[in-house]
C-alpha positions as CSV (number, residue, x, y, z in Angstrom):
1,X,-11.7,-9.4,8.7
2,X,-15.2,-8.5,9.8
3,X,-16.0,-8.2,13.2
4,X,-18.6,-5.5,14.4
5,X,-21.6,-5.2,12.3
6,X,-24.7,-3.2,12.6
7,X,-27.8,-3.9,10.2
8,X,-31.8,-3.0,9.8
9,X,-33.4,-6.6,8.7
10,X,-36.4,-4.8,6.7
11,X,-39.2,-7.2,8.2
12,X,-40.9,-7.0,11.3
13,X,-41.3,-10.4,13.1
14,X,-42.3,-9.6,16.4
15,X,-43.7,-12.8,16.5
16,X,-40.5,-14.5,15.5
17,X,-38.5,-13.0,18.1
18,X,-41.7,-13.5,21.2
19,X,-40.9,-17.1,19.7
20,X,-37.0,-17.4,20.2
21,X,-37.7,-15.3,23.6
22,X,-40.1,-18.3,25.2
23,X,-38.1,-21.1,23.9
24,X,-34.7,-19.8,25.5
25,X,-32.6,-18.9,22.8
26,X,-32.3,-15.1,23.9
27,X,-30.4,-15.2,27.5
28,X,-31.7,-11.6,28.9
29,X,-34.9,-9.2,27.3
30,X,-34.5,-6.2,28.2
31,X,-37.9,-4.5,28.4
32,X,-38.0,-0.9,27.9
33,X,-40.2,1.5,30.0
34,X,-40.7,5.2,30.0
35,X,-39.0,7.1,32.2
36,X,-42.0,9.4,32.9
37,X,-45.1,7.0,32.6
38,X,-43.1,3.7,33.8
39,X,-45.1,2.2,31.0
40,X,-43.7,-0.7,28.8
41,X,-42.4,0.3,25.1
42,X,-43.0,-1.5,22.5
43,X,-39.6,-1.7,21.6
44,X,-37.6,-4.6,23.4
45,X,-34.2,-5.4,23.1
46,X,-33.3,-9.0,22.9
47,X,-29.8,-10.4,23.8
48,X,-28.8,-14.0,21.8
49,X,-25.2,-14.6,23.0
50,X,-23.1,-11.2,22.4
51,X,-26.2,-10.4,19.7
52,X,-28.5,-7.6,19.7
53,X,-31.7,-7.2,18.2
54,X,-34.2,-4.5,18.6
55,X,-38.0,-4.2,17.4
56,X,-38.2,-0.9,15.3
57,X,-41.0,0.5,13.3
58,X,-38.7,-0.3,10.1
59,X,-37.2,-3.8,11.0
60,X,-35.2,-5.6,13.4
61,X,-32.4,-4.0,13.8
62,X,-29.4,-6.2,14.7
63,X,-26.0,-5.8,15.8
64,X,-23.1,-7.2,17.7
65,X,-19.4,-9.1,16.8
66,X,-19.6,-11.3,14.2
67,X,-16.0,-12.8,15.4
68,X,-16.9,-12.8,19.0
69,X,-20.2,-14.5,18.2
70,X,-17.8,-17.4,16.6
71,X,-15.9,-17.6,19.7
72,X,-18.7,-18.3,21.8
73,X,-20.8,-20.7,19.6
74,X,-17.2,-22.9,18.6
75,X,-16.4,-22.9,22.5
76,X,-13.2,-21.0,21.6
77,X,-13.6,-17.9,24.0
78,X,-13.2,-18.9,27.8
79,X,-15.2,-17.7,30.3
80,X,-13.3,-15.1,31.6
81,X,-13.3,-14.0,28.3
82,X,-16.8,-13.9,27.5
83,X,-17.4,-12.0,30.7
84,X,-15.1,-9.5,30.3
85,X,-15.1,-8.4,26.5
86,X,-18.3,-10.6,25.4
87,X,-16.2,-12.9,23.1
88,X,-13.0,-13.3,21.9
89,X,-11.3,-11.8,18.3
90,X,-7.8,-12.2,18.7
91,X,-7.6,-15.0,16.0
92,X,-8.0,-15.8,12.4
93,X,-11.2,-15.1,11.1
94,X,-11.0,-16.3,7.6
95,X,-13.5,-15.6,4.4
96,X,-14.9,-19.4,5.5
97,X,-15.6,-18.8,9.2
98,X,-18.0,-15.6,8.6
99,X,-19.6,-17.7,6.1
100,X,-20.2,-20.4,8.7
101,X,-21.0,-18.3,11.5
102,X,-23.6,-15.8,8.9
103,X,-25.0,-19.5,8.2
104,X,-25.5,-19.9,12.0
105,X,-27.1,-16.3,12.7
106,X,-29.7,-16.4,10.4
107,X,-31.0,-19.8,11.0
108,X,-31.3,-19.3,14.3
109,X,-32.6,-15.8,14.4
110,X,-34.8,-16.7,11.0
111,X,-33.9,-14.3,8.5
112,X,-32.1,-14.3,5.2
113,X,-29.1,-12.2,5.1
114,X,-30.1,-10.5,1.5
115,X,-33.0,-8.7,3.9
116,X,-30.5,-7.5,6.3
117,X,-28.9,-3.9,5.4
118,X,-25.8,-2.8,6.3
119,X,-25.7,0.7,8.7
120,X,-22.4,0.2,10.2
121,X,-19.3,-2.3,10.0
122,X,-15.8,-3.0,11.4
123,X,-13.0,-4.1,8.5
124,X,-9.7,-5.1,10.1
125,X,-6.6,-8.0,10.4
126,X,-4.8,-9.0,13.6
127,X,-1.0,-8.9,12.4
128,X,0.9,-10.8,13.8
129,X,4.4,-9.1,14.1
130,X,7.9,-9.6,16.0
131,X,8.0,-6.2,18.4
132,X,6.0,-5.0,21.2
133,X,2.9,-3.1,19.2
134,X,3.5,-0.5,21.8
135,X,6.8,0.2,19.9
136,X,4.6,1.6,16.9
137,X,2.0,3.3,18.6
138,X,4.3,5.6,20.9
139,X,5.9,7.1,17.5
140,X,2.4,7.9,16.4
141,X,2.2,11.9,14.6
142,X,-1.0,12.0,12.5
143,X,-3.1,10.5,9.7
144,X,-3.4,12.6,6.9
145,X,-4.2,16.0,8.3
146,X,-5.5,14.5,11.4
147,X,-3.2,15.2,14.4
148,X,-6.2,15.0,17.3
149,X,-6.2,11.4,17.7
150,X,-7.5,9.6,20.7
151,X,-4.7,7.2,22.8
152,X,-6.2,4.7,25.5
153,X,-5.0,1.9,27.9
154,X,-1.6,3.2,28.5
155,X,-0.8,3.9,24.8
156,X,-2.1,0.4,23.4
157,X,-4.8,2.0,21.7
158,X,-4.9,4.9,19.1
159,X,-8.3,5.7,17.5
160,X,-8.5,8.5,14.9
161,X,-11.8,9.7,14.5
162,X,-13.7,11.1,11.2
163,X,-17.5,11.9,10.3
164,X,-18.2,8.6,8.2
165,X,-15.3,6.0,10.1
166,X,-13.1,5.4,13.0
167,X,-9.2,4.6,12.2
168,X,-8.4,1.9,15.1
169,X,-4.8,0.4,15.6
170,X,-4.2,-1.2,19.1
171,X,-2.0,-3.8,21.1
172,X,-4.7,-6.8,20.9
173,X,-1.9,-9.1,22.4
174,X,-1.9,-6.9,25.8
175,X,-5.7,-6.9,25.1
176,X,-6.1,-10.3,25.5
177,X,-2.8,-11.3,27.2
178,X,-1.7,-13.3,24.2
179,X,1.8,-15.4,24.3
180,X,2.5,-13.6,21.2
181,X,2.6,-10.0,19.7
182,X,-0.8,-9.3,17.6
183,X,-1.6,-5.2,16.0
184,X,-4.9,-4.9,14.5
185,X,-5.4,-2.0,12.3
186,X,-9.2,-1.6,11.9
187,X,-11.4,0.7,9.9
188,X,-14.6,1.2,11.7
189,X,-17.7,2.2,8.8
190,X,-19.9,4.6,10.8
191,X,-21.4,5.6,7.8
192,X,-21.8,2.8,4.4
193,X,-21.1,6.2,2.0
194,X,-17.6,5.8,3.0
195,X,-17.4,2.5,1.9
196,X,-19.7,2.7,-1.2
197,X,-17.8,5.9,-2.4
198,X,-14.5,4.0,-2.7
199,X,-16.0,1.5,-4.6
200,X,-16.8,-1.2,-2.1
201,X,-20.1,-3.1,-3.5
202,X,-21.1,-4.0,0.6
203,X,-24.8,-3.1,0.9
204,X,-26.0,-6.3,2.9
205,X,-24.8,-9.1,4.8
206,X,-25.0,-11.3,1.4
207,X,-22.7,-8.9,-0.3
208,X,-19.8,-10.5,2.0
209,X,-17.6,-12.0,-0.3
210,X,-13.9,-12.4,-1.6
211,X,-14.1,-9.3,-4.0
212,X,-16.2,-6.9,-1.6
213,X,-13.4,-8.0,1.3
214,X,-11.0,-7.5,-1.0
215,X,-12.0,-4.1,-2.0
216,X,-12.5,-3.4,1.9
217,X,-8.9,-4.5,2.8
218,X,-7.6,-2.4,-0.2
219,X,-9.6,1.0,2.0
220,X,-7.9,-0.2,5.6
221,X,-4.6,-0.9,3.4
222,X,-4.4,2.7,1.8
223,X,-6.0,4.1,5.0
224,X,-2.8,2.6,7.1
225,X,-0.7,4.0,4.4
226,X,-1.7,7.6,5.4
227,X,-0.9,7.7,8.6
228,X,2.7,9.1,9.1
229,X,4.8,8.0,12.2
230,X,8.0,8.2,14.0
231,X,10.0,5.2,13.9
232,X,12.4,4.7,17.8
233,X,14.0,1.9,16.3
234,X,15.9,4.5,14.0
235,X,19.9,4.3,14.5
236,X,20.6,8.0,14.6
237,X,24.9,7.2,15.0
238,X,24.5,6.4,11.3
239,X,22.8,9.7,10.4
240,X,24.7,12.6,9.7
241,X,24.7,15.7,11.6
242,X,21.8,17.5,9.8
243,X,19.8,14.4,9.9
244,X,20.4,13.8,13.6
245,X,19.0,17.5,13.8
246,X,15.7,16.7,11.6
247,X,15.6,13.5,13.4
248,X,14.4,15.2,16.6
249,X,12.3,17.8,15.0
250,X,10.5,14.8,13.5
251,X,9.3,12.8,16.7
252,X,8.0,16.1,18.4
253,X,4.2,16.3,17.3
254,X,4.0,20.3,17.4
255,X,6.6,20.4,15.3
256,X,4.2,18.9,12.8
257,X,1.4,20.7,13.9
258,X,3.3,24.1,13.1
259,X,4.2,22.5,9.6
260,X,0.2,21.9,8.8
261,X,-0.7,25.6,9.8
262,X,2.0,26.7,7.0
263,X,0.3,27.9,3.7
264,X,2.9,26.0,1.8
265,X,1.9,22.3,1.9
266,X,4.9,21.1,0.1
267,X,7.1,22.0,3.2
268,X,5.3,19.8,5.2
269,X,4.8,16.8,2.6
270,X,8.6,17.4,1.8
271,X,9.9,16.6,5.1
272,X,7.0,13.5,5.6
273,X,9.1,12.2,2.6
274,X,12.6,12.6,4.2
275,X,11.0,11.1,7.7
276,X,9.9,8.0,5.1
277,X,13.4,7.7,3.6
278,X,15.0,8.0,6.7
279,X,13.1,5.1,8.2
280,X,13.2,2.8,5.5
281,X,16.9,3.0,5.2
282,X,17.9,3.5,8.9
283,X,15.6,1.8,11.0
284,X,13.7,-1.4,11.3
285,X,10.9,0.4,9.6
286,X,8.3,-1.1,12.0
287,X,5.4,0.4,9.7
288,X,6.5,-1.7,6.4
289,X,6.9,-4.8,8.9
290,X,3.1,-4.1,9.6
291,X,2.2,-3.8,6.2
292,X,3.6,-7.0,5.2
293,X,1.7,-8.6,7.9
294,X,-1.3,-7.4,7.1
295,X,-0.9,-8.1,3.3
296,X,0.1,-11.9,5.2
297,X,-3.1,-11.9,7.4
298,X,-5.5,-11.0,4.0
299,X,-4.4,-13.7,2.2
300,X,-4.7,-16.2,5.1
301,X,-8.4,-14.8,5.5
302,X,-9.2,-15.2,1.6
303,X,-6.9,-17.8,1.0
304,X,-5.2,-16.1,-1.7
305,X,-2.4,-17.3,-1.8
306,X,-2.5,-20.4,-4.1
307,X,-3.1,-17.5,-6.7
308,X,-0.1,-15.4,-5.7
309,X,2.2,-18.2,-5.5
310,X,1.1,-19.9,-9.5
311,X,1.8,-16.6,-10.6
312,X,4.8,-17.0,-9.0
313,X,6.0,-20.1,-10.3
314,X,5.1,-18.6,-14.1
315,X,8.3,-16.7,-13.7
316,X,11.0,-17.9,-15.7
317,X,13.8,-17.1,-13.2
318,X,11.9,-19.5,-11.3
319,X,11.4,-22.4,-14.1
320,X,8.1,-21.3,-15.2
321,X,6.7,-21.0,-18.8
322,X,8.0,-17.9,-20.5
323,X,4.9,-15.4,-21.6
324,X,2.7,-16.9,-19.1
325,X,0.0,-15.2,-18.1
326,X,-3.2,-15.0,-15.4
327,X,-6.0,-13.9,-17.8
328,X,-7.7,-15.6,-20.7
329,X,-5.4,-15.1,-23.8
330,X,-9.4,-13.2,-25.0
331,X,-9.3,-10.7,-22.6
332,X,-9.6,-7.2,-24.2
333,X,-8.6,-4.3,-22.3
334,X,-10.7,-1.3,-21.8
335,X,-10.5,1.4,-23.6
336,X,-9.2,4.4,-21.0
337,X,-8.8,7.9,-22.6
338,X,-7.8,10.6,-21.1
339,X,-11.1,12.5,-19.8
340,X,-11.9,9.0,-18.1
341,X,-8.6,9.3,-15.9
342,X,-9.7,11.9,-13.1
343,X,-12.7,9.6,-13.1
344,X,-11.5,5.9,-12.4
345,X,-9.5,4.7,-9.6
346,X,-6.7,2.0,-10.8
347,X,-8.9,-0.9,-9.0
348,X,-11.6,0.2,-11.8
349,X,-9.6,-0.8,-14.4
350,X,-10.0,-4.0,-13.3
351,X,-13.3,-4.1,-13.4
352,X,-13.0,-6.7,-17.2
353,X,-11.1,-9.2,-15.4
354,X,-13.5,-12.2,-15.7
355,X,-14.4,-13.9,-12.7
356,X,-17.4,-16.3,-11.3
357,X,-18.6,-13.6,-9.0
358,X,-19.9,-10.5,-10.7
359,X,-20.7,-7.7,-8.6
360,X,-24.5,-6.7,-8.9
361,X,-23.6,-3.0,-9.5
362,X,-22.0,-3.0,-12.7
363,X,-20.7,0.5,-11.4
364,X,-18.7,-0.5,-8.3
365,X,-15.4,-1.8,-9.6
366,X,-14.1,-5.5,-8.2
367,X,-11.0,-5.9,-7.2
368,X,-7.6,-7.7,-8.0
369,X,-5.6,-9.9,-5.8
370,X,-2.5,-7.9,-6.3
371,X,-3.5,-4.4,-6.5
372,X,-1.8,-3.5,-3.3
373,X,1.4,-4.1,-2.3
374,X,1.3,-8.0,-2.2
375,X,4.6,-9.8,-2.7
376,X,4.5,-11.1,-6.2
377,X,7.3,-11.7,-9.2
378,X,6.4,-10.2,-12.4
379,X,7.3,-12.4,-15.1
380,X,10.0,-10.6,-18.0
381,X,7.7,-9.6,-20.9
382,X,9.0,-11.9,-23.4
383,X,7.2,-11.2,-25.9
384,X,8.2,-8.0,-26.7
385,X,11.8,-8.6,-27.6
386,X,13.8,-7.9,-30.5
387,X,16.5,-9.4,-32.1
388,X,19.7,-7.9,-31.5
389,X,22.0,-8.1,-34.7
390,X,25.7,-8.6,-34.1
391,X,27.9,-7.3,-36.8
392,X,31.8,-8.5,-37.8
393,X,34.1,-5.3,-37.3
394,X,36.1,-7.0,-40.3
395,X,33.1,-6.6,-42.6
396,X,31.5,-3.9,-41.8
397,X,32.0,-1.0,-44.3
398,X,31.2,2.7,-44.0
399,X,28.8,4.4,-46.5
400,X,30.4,6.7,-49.0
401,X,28.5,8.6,-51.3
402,X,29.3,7.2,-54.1
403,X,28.3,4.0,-52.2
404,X,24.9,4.8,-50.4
405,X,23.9,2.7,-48.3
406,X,21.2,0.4,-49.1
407,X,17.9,0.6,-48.0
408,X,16.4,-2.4,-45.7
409,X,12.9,-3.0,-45.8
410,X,11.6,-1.8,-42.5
411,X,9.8,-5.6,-41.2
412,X,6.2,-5.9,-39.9
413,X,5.8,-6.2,-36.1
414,X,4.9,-10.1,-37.0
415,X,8.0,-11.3,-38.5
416,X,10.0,-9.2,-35.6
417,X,8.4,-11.3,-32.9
418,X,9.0,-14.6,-34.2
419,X,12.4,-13.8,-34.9
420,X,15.2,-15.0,-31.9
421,X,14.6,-13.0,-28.5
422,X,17.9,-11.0,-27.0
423,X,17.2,-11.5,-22.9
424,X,19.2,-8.9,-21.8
425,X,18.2,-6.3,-20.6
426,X,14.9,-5.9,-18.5
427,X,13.5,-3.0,-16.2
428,X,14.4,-3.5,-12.5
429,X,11.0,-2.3,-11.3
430,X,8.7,-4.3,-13.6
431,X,10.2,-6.9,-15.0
432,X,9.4,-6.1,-18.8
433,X,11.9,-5.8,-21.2
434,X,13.9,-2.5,-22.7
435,X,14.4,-3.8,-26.1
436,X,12.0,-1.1,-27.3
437,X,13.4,1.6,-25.0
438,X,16.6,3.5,-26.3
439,X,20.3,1.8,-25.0
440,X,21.1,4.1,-21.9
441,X,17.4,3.6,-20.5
442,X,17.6,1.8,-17.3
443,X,13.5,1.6,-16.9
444,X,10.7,1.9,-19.2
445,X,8.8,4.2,-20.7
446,X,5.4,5.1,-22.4
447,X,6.7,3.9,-25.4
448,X,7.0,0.4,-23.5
449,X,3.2,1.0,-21.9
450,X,2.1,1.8,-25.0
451,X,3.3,-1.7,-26.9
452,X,2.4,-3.3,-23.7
453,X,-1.5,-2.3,-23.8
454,X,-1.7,-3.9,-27.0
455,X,-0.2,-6.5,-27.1
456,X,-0.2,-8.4,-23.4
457,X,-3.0,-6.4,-21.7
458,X,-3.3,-8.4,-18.6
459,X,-0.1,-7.4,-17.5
460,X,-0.7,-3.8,-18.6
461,X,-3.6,-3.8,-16.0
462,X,-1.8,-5.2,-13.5
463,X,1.2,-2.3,-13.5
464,X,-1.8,0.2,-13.6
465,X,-2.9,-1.3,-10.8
466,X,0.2,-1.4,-8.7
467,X,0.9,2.8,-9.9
468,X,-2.0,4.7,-10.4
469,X,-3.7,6.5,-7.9
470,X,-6.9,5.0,-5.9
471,X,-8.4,8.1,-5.1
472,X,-9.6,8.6,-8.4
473,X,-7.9,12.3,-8.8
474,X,-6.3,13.5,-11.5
475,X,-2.4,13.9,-11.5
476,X,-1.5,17.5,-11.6
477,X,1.0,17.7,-14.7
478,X,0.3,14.2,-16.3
479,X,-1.7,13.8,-19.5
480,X,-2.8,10.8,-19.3
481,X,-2.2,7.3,-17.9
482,X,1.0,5.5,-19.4
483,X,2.3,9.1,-18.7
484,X,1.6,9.2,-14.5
485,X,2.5,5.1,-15.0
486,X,6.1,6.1,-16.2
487,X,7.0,9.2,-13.7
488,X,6.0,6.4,-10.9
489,X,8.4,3.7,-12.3
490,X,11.0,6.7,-12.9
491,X,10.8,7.8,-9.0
492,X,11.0,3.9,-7.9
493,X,14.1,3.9,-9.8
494,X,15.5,7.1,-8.5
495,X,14.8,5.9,-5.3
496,X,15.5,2.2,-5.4
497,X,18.6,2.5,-3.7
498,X,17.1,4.2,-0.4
499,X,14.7,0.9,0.0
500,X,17.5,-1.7,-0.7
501,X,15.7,-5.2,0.8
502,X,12.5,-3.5,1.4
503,X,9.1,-3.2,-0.5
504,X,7.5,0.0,-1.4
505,X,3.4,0.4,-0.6
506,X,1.9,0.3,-4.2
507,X,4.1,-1.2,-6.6
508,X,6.0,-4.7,-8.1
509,X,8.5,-6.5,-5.8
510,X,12.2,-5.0,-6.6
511,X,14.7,-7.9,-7.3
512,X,17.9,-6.3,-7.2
513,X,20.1,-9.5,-7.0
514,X,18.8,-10.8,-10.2
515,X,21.4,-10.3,-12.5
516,X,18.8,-10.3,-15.4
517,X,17.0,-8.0,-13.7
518,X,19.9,-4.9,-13.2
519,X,21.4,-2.9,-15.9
520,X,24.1,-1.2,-14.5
């Protein structure tokens, strides 16, 4: 997941370095002169495998591939390879590697990575998908607002360029000439504001962990998500006439670039959301394929996984304990009112969830494993069922009034829940159950959030983190949370139908062959 890195070591150790130079370690020195005087600077660079380092007045500055440097020390990259493109990163790079090869680095050079300060850094996965990367790229339109992107080496290689980071997503396959088809999508930090303004606690090469790489995949994740695209694996015979017609307005880039120059913005962002439907129900939707991938790859690089897959076992559709769940049964939920909404992204609500690696700024909010996308079963909430009390049409009598009817003591929420459980009816996007929601209600509601907050907050977090917002904005017409949670979960279910077999971005998987799970 890391790759490039750039960072100011705040000693000077000329000494050090003079050392490493007469012993051999550094294969070339490249001594600076001045162009007018042709007399020696005092700032030389030193080259240690695909490594640079540089004397400054403030430190050694040092910077260079982290994953190429791997290559070449494990004897993975050829040497062609080496050569050519100074290493090779065209294969997994996990969480252990960089640990290893950080390890290697500073022993060698002498320096403890706490010292070494972060300027720049590269934050990216190698998917590894089924189609020809160039496939994607080609139908390429814009990134947000962005529509003057840079496209190299015959199309492989689309950069999108902005003041604090580079968006990179290129053919590494063709890159390297690979057997099979690898995309990386890369975020490129030119400027560690970018990265500390969404949260991510990276300052130096210490702070390289699980959480802070899991908080720096959730930026490239939602960063990817922007970008907007035109999918030629779309079967136009099965759109209709008017489609067919939108269809070609949608792969020409001026038509977009017309759009953007309109005052209204909902023109534009209304067609970007018929492009989206249209793909995911009429093509191969080679974007969501990439997604997945790289969802795949990030799990592979933290090794994730054993996580995502007891959680999935905890499902009872799957044999697992009813009312399991992945926090301590102590954990209390943090209080969130409504003037700390605009404030907090979802992925600082999360910020409670104990773990064995706290982040040094108590500000900078850590990370969940599946705040983003990730392919995971929500267990049924159990434990918020009510009985459901059959009555014998043969018994039943109507109130007259001369026979009121009598009045039933109305029983405390403790006596309810240990009562027998009606299993029923659940909501198709989430899992919990409707038994506090009204009959016709196919989805829940605030009233269900609500109940849900108190009484199983863990999983109340963990749909706040798969619906809110990570930009930290306010919504425009919502109140508060539970409120923007239960719009989101309404539009899923509006829209369900339109991403049959497919997973939305941002939210729990849809099981709509679960019989449990479908109430229509």
């Amino acid at each position: 997941m890391i790759d490039y890195f750039k960072a100011l070591i705040n000693v000077t150790n000329n000494k050090r370095l003079q050392e490493l130079a007469d012993e051999g370690i550094f294969s070339t020195v490249i001594h600076k002169t001045d162009p007018d005087t042709g007399e020696p600077q005092k700032e030389d660079v030193y080259l240690y495998e695909n490594i640079h380092l540089k004397n400054t007045s403030k430190g050694i500055l040092i910077q260079g591939s982290l994953h190429k440097y791997r290559s070449i020390i494990k004897g993975i990259a050829t040497a062609k390879q080496i050569k050519k493109q100074n290493g090779f990163n065209g294969d997994l790079f996990t969480l252990k590697d960089i640990n290893e090869t950080l390890q290697t680095l500073c022993e060698v050079i002498g320096f403890a990575p706490s010292l070494a300060v972060l300027q720049n850094i590269e934050i990216g996965v190698n998917c590894e998908v089924s189609f020809d990367p160039q496939e994607f790229l080609k139908g390429m339109l814009f990134h947000k607002g962005n529509h003057n992107f840079k496209i190299d080496h015959d199309g492989g290689y689309i950069q999108f360029d902005y003041n604090q980071y580079y968006i990179k997503i290129y053919d590494k396959s063709n890159h390297y000439g690979l057997p099979s088809y690898i995309l990386r999508t890369e975020i490129k930090i030119m400027k560690m504001q970018k990265l500390h303004n969404a949260g991510v606690n990276l300052v130096t090469l210490e702070d390289i962990n699980e959480f802070t790489l899991l908080q720096a995949f959730e930026l490239l994740y939602n960063e990817f998500e922007a970008i907007t695209y035109y999918d030629y694996t779309l079967r136009l015979e099965e759109l209709t006439s008017k489609q067919q017609d939108k269809a070609k307005d949608y792969q020409n880039k001026e038509y977009w670039k017309k759009l953007s120059k309109n005052k209204d913005r909902k023109i534009k962002q209304r067609n970007r959301e018929e492009l989206d439907l249209m793909i995911q129900e009429f093509s191969s939707n080679l974007k969501g394929q990439i997604q997945r991938q790289m969802i795949e790859a990030k799990n592979k690089i933290l090794d994730t996984s054993e996580n995502e897959n007891m959680l999935q076992s905890n499902h009872p559709l799957n044999g697992g304990q009813k009312g399991t769940t992945i926090l301590p049964a102590n954990h209390e939920l943090t209080d969130f009112k409504v003037q700390n909404y605009q404030r907090f992204p979802a992925s600082e609500m999360l910020k409670n969830v104990p773990t064995d690696h706290e982040a040094k700024n108590s500000k900078m909010s850590q990370n969940y494993t599946y705040n983003i996308g990730a392919n995971c079963d929500i267990p049924p909430f159990l434990d918020l069922l009510f009985p459901t009390v059959k009555t014998d049409p043969s018994t039943s009598t109507k109130s007259t009034p001369s026979t009121p009817r009598p009045r039933t003591r109305k029983k405390p929420t403790s006596e309810v829940m240990n009562e027998p459980r009606n299993e029923g009816r659940f909501c198709p996007i989430t899992g919990v159950s409707l038994e506090l929601e009204n009959p016709e209600t196919k989805y829940i509601t605030t009233k269900t959030l609500k109940h849900l907050k108190e009484t199983d907050p863990s999983r109340y977090v963990l749909i706040c983190s798969m619906n809110l917002p990570h930009t930290g904005k306010r919504a425009k017409y919502e109140t508060d949370i539970d409120a923007h949670i239960a719009k989101q979960i309404r539009n899923y279910y509006r829209y369900r139908h339109n991403v049959k077999g497919k997973e939305w971005a941002k939210q729990l998987t849809f099981d709509f062959d679960t019989p449990s799970a479908v109430n229509e």
